[in-house]
PASEBA-1860 file (N, C-alpha, C; in nm, 3 decimals):
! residues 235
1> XXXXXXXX> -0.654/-1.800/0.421/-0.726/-1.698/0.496/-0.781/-1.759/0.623 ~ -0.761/-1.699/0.712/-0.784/-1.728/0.846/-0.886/-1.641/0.917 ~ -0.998/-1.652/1.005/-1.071/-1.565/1.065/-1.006/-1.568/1.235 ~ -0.945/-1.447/1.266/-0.910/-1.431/1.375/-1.003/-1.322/1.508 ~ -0.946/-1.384/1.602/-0.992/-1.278/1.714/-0.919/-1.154/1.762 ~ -0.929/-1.070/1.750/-0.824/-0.970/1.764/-0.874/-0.917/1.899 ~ -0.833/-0.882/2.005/-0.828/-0.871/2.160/-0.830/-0.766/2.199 ~ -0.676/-0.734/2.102/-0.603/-0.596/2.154/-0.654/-0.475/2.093
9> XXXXXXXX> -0.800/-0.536/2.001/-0.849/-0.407/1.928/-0.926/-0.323/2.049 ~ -0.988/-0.420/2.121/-1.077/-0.369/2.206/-1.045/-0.332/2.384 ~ -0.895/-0.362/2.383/-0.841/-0.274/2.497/-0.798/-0.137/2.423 ~ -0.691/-0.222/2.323/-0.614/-0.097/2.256/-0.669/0.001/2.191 ~ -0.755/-0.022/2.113/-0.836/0.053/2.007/-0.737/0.082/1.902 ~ -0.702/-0.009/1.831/-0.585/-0.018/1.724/-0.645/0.050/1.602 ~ -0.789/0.072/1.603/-0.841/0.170/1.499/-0.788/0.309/1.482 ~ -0.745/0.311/1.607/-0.637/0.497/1.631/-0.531/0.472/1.551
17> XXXXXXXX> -0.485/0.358/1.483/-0.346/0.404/1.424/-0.413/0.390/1.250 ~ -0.529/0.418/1.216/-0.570/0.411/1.105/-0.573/0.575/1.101 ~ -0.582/0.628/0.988/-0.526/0.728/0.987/-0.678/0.845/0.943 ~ -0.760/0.756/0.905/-0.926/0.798/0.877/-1.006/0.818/0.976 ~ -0.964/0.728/1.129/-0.996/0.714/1.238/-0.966/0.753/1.341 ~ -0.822/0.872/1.341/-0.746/0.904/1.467/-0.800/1.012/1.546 ~ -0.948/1.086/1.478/-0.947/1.218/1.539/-1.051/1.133/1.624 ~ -1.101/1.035/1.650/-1.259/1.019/1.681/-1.203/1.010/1.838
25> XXXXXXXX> -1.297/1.034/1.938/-1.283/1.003/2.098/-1.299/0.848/2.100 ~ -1.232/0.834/2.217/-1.294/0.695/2.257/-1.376/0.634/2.294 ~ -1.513/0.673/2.291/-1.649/0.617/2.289/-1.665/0.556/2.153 ~ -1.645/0.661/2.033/-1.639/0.628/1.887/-1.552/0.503/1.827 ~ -1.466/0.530/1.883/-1.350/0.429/1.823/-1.377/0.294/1.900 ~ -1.466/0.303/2.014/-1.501/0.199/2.049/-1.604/0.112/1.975 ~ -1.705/0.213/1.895/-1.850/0.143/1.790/-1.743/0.106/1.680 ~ -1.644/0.215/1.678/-1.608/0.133/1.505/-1.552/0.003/1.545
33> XXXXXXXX> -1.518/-0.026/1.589/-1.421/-0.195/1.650/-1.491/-0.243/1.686 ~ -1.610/-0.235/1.738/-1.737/-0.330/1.753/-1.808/-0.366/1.633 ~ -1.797/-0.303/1.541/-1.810/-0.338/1.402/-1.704/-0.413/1.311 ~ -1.597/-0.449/1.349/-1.475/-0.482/1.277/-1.460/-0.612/1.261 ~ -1.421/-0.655/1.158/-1.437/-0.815/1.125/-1.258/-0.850/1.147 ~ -1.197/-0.948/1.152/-1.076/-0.947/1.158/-0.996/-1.107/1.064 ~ -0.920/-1.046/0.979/-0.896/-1.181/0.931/-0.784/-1.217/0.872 ~ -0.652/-1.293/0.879/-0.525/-1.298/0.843/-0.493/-1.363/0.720
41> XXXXXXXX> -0.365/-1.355/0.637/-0.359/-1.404/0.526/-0.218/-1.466/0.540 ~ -0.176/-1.573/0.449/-0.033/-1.548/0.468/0.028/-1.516/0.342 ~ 0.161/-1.536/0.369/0.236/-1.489/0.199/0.172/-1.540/0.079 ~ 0.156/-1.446/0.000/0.096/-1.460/-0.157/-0.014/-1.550/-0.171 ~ -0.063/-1.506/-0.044/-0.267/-1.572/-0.053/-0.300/-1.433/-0.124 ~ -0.477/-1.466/-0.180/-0.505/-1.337/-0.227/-0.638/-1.300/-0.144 ~ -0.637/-1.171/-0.105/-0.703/-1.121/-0.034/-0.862/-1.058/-0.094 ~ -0.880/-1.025/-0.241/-0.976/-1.062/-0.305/-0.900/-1.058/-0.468
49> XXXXXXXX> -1.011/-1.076/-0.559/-0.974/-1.093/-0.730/-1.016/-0.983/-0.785 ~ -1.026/-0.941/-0.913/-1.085/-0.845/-0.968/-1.209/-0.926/-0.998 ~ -1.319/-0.812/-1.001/-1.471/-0.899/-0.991/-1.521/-0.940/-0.881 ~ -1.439/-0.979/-0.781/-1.505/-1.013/-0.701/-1.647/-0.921/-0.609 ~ -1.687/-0.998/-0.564/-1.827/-0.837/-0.489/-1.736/-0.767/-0.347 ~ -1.774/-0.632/-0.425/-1.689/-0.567/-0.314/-1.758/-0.457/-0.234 ~ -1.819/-0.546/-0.087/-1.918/-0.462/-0.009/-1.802/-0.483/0.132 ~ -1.750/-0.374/0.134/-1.645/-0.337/0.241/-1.571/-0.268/0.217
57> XXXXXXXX> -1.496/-0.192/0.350/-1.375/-0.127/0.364/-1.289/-0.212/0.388 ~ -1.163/-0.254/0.330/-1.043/-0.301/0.399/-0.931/-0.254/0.481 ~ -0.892/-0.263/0.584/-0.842/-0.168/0.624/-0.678/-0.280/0.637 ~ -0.555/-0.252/0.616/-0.439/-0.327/0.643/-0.420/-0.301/0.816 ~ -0.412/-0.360/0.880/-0.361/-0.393/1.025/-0.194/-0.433/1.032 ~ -0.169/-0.527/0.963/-0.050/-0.586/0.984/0.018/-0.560/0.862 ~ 0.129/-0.577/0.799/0.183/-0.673/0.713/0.150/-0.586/0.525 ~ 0.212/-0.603/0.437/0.209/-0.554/0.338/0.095/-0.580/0.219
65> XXXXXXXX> 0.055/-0.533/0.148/-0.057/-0.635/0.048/-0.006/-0.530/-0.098 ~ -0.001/-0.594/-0.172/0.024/-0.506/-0.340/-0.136/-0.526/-0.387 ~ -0.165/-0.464/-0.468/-0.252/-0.396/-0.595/-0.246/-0.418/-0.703 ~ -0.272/-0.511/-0.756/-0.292/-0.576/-0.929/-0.350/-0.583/-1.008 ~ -0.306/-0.571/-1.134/-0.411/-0.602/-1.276/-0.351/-0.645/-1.369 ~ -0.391/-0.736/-1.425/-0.333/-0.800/-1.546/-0.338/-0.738/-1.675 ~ -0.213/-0.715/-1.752/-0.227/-0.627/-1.885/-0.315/-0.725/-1.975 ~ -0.307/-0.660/-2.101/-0.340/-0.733/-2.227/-0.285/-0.828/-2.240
73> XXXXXXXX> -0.116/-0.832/-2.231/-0.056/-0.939/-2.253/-0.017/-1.061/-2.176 ~ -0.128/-1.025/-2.062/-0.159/-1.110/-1.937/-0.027/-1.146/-1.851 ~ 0.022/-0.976/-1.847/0.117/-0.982/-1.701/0.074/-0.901/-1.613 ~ 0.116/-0.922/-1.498/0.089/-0.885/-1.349/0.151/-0.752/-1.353 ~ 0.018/-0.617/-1.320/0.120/-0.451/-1.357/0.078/-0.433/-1.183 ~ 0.142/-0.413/-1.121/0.125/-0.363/-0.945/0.077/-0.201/-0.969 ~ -0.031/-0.161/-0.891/-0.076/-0.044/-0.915/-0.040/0.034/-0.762 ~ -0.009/-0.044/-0.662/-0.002/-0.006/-0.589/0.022/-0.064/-0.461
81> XXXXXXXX> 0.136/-0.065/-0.330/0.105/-0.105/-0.280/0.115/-0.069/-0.116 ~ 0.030/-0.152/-0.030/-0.025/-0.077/0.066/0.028/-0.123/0.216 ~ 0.079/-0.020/0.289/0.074/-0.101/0.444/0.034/-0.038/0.546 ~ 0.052/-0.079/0.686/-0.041/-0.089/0.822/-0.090/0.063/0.813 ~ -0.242/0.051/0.800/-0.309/0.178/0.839/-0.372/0.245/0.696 ~ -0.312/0.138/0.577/-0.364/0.189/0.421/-0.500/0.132/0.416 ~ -0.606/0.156/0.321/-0.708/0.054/0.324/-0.724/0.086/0.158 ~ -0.848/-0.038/0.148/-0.895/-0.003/-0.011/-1.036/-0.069/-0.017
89> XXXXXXXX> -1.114/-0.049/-0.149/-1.224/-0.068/-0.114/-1.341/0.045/-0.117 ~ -1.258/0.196/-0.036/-1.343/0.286/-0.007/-1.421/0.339/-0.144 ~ -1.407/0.315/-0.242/-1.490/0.366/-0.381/-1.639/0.315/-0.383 ~ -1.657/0.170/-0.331/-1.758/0.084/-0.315/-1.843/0.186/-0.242 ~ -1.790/0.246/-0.073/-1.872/0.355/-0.035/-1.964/0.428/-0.060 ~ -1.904/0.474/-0.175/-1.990/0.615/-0.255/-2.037/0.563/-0.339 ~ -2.051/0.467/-0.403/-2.135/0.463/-0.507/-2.186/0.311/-0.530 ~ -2.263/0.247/-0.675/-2.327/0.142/-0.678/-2.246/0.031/-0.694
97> XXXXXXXX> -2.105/0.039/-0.715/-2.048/-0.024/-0.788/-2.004/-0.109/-0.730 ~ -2.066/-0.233/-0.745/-1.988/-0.351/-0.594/-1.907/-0.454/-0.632 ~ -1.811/-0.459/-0.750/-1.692/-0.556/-0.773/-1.555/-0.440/-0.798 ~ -1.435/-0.505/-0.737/-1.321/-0.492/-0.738/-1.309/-0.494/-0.886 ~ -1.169/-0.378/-0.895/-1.135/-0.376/-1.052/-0.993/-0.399/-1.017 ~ -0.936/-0.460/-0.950/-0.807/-0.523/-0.911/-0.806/-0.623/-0.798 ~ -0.677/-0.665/-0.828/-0.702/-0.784/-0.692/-0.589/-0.777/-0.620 ~ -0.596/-0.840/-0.511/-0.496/-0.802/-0.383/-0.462/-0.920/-0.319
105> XXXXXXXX> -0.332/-0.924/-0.308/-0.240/-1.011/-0.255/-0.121/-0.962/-0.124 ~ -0.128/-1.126/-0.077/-0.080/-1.049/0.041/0.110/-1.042/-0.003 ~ 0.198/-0.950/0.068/0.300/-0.991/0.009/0.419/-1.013/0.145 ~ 0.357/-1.074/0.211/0.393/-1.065/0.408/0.297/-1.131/0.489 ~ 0.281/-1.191/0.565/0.191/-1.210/0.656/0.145/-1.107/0.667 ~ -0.003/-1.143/0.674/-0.078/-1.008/0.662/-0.222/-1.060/0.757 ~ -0.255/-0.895/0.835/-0.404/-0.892/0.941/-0.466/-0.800/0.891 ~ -0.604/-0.814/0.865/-0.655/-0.711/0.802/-0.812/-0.672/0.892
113> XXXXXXXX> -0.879/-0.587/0.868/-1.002/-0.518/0.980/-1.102/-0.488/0.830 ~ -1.173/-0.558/0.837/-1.295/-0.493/0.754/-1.417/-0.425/0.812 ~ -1.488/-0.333/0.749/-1.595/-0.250/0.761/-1.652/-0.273/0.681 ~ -1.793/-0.391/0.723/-1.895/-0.395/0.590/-1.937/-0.242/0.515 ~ -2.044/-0.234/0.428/-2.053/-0.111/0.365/-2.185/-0.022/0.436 ~ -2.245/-0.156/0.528/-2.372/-0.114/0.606/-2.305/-0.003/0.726 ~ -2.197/-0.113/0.800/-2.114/-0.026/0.884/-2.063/0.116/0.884 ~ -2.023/0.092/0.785/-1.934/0.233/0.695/-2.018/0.383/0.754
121> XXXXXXXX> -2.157/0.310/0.663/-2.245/0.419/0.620/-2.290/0.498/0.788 ~ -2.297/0.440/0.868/-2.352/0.443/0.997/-2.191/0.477/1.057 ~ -2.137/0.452/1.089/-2.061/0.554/1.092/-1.963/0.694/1.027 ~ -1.988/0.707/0.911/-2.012/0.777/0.816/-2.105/0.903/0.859 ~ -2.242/0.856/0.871/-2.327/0.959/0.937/-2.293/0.996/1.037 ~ -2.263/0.896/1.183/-2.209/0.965/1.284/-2.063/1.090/1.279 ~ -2.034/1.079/1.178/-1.841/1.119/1.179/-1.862/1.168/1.035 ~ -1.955/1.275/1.015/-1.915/1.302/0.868/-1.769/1.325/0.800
129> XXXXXXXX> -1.682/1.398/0.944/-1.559/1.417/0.924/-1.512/1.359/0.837 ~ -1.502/1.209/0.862/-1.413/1.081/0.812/-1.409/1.076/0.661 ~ -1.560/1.134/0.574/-1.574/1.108/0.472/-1.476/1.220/0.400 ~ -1.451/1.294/0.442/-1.358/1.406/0.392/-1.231/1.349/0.391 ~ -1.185/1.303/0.481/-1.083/1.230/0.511/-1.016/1.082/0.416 ~ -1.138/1.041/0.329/-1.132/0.938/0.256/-1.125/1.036/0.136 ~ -1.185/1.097/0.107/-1.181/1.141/-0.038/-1.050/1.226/-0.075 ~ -1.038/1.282/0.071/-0.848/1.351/0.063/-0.758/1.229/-0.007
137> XXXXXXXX> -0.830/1.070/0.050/-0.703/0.992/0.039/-0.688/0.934/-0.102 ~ -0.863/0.948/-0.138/-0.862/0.884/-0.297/-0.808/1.034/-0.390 ~ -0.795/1.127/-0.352/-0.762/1.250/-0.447/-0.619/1.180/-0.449 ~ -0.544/1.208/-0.312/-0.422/1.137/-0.326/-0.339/1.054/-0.385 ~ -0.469/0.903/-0.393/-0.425/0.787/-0.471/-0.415/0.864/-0.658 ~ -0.534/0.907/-0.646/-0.535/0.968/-0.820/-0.410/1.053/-0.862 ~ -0.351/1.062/-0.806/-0.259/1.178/-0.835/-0.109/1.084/-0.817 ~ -0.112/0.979/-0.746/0.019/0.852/-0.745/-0.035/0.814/-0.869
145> XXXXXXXX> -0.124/0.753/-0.906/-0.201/0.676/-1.033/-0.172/0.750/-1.138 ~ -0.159/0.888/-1.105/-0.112/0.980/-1.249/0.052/0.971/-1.285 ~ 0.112/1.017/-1.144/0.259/0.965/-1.168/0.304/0.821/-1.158 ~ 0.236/0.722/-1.154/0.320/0.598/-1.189/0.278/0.602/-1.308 ~ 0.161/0.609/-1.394/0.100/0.641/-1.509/0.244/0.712/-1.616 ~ 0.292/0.872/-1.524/0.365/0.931/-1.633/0.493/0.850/-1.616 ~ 0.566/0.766/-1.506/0.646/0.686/-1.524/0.655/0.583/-1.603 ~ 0.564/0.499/-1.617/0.552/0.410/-1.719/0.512/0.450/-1.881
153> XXXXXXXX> 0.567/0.593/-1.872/0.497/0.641/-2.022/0.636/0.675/-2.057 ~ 0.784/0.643/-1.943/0.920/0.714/-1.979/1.001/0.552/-2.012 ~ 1.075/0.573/-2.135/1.141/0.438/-2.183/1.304/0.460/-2.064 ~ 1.305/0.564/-2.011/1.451/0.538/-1.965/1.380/0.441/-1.812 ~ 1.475/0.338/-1.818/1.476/0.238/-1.695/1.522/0.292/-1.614 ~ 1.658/0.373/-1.575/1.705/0.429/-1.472/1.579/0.530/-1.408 ~ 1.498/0.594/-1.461/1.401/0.732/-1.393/1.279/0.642/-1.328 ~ 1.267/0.509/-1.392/1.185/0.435/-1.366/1.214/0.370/-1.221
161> XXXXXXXX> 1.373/0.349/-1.148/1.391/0.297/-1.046/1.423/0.370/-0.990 ~ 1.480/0.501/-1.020/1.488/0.618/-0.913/1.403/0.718/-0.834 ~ 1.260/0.673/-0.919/1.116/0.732/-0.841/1.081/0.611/-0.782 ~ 1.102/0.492/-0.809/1.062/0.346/-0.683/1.100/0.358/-0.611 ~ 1.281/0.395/-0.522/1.339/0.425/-0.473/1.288/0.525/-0.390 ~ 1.245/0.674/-0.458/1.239/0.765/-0.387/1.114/0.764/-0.309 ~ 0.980/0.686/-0.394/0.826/0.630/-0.331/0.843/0.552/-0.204 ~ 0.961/0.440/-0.258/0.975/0.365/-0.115/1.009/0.412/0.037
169> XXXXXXXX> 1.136/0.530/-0.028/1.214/0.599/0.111/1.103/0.664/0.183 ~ 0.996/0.758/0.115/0.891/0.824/0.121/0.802/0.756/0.247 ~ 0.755/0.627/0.138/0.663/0.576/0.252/0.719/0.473/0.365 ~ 0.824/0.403/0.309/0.902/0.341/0.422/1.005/0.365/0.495 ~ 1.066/0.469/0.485/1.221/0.491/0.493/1.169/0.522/0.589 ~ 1.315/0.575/0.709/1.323/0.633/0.851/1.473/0.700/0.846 ~ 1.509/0.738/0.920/1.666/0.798/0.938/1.743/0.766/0.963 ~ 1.898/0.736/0.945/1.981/0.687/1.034/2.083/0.755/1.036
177> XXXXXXXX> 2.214/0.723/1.064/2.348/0.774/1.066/2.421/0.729/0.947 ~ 2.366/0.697/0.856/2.418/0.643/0.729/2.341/0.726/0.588 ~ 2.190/0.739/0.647/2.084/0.788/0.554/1.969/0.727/0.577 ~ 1.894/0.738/0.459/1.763/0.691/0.502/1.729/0.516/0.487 ~ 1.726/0.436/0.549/1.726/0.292/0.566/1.570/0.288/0.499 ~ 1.499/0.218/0.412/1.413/0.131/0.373/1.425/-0.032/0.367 ~ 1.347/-0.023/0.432/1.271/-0.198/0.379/1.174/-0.239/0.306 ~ 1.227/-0.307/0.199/1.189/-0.327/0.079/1.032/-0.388/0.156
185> XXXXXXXX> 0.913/-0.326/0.098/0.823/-0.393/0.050/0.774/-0.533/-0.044 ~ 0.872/-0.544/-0.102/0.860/-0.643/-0.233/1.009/-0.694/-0.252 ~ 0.995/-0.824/-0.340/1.142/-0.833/-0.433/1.130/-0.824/-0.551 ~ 1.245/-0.858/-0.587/1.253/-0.808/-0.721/1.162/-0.803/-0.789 ~ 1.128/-0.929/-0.857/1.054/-0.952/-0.940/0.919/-0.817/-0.936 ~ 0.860/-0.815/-0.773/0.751/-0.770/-0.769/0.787/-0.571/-0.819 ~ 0.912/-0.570/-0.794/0.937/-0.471/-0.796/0.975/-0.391/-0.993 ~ 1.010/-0.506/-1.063/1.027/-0.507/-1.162/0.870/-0.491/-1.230
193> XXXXXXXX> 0.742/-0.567/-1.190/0.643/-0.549/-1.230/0.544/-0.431/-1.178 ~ 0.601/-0.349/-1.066/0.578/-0.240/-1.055/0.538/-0.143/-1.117 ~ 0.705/-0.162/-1.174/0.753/-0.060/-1.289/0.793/-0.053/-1.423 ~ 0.713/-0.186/-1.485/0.741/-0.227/-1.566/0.895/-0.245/-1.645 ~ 0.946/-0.282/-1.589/1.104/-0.351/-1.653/1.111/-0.508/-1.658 ~ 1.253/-0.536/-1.675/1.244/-0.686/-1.607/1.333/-0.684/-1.474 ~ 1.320/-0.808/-1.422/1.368/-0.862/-1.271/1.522/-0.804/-1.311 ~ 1.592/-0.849/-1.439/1.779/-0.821/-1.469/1.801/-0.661/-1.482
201> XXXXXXXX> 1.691/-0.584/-1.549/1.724/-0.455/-1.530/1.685/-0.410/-1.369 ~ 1.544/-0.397/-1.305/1.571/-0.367/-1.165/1.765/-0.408/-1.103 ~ 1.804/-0.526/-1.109/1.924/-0.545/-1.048/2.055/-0.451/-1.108 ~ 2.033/-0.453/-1.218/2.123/-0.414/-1.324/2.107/-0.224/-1.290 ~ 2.027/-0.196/-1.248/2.021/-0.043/-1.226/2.010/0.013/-1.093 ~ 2.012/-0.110/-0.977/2.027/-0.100/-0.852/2.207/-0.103/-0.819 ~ 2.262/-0.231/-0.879/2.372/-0.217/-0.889/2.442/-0.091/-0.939 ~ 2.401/-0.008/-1.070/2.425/0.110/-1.081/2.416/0.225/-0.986
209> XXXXXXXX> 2.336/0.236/-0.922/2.324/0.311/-0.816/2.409/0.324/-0.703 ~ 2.418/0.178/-0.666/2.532/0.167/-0.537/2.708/0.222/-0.602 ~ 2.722/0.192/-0.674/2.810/0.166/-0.787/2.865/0.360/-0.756 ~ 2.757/0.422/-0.765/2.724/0.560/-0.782/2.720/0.650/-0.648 ~ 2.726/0.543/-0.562/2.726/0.574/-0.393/2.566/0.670/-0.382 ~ 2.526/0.629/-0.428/2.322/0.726/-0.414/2.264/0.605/-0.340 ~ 2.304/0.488/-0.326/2.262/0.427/-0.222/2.322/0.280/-0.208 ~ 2.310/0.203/-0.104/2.369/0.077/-0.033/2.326/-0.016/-0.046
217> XXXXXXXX> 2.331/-0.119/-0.066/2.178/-0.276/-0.072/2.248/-0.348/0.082 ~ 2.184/-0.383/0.113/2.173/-0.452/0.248/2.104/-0.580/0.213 ~ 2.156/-0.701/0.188/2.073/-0.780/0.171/1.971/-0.765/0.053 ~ 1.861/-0.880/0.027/1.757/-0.811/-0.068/1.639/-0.712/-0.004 ~ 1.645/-0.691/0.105/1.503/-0.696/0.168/1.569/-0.515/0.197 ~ 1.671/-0.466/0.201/1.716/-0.333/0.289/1.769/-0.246/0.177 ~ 1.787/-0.153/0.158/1.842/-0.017/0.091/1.878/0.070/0.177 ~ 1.973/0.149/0.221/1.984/0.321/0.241/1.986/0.379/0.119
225> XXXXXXXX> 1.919/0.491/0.145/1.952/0.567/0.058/2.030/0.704/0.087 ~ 2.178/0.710/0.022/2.279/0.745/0.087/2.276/0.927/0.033 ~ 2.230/0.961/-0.067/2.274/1.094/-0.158/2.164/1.107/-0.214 ~ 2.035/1.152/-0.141/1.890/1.229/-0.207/1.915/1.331/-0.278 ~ 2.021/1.407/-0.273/2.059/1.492/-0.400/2.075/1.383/-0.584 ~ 2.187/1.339/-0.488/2.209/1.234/-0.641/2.107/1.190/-0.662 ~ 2.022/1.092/-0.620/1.899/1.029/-0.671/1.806/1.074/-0.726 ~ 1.752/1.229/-0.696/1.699/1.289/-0.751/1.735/1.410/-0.916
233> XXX> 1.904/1.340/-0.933/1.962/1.384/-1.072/1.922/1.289/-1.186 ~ 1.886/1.161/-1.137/1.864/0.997/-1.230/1.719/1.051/-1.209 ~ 1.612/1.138/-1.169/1.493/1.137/-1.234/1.469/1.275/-1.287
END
């Protein structure tokens, strides 16, 4: 972990591409970045633990970070994971509760913008807006948390990689002349602990897929996804 200077927050106001922050004028968006702490990670540093004291907003700037908790049987279950413009943390906000119940890792070079909880609150009051805007996002998260929840409650492995697939295109995908191109967030492995399988079935049912022309592998890091009809028959 690195404490950086970030420059371009305060020409750019890079707080506009946060998505809690885009309606505010630029006087506003100027106090929140005058409040902003700034600090980099690199691959598979951890950005905090579960337990740890958690008096802040995190906000992702750069780069990818996953969401973890260790089962019973003390493996790594990914609850979630987040990029440029996601944050976490915001629960601490509203209420007394000041340790993390997961921990966060980076899974990319990663820049991140914190908002102590003093900050928050003070602008919070100024921008009641915003707080609406957070609780839209935690309704949101609760409702992914329910469906990865009912995914991991289904023994078929294939429905299990064809909603990863379809989450990923969702939040990463873009368009092309082929279909929709994603870049993998994760590898395997991380992707296997996602969704609870192993690393040989993720491959073993990706290969099925291409196999199936519903989508392409590009390397490990790339997917199209070629036939959103088909893909959506495997869930």
């Amino acid at each position: 972990m690195n404490k950086i200077q970030c420059e371009s927050c305060k020409t750019k106001l890079c707080a506009s591409k946060v998505p809690i922050f885009a309606s505010l004028d630029r006087d506003h968006l100027s106090k929140v970045v005058s409040k902003i702490n700034h600090l980099s990670f690199n691959k598979g540093e951890s950005i905090c633990v579960e337990g740890d004291l958690s008096n802040s907003l995190v906000i992702i700037n750069q780069g990818q970070v996953k969401l973890t908790k260790v089962t019973k049987e003390g493996k790594e279950q990914i609850i979630r994971v987040l990029a440029p413009g996601d944050f976490f943390g915001e629960l601490s906000l509203f209420n007394e509760k000041d340790k993390y119940n997961f921990s966060a890792y980076a899974l990319s070079s990663v820049k991140i913008c914190s908002l102590s909880k003093e900050a928050m609150h003070t602008i919070l009051i100024e921008n009641p807006e915003i707080s609406v805007k957070i609780l839209t996002e935690v309704s949101k998260r609760l409702m992914e948390a329910e469906n990865l929840a009912q995914n991991l409650a289904t023994n078929d492995a294939d429905i299990r990689v064809a909603n990863l697939i379809s989450e990923f295109g969702e939040k990463y995908g873009h368009n092309t002349d082929l279909g929709i191109e994603v870049n993998l967030p994760m590898n395997r492995e991380d992707m296997a602990n996602y969704i609870g399988v192993t690393r040989e079935t993720i491959s073993r049912k990706l290969t099925k897929l291409q196999d199936s022309g519903v989508i392409s592998l590009v390397g490990n890091k790339t997917l199209i996804i070629r036939d959103s009809s088909k893909l959506n028959d495997f869930m």
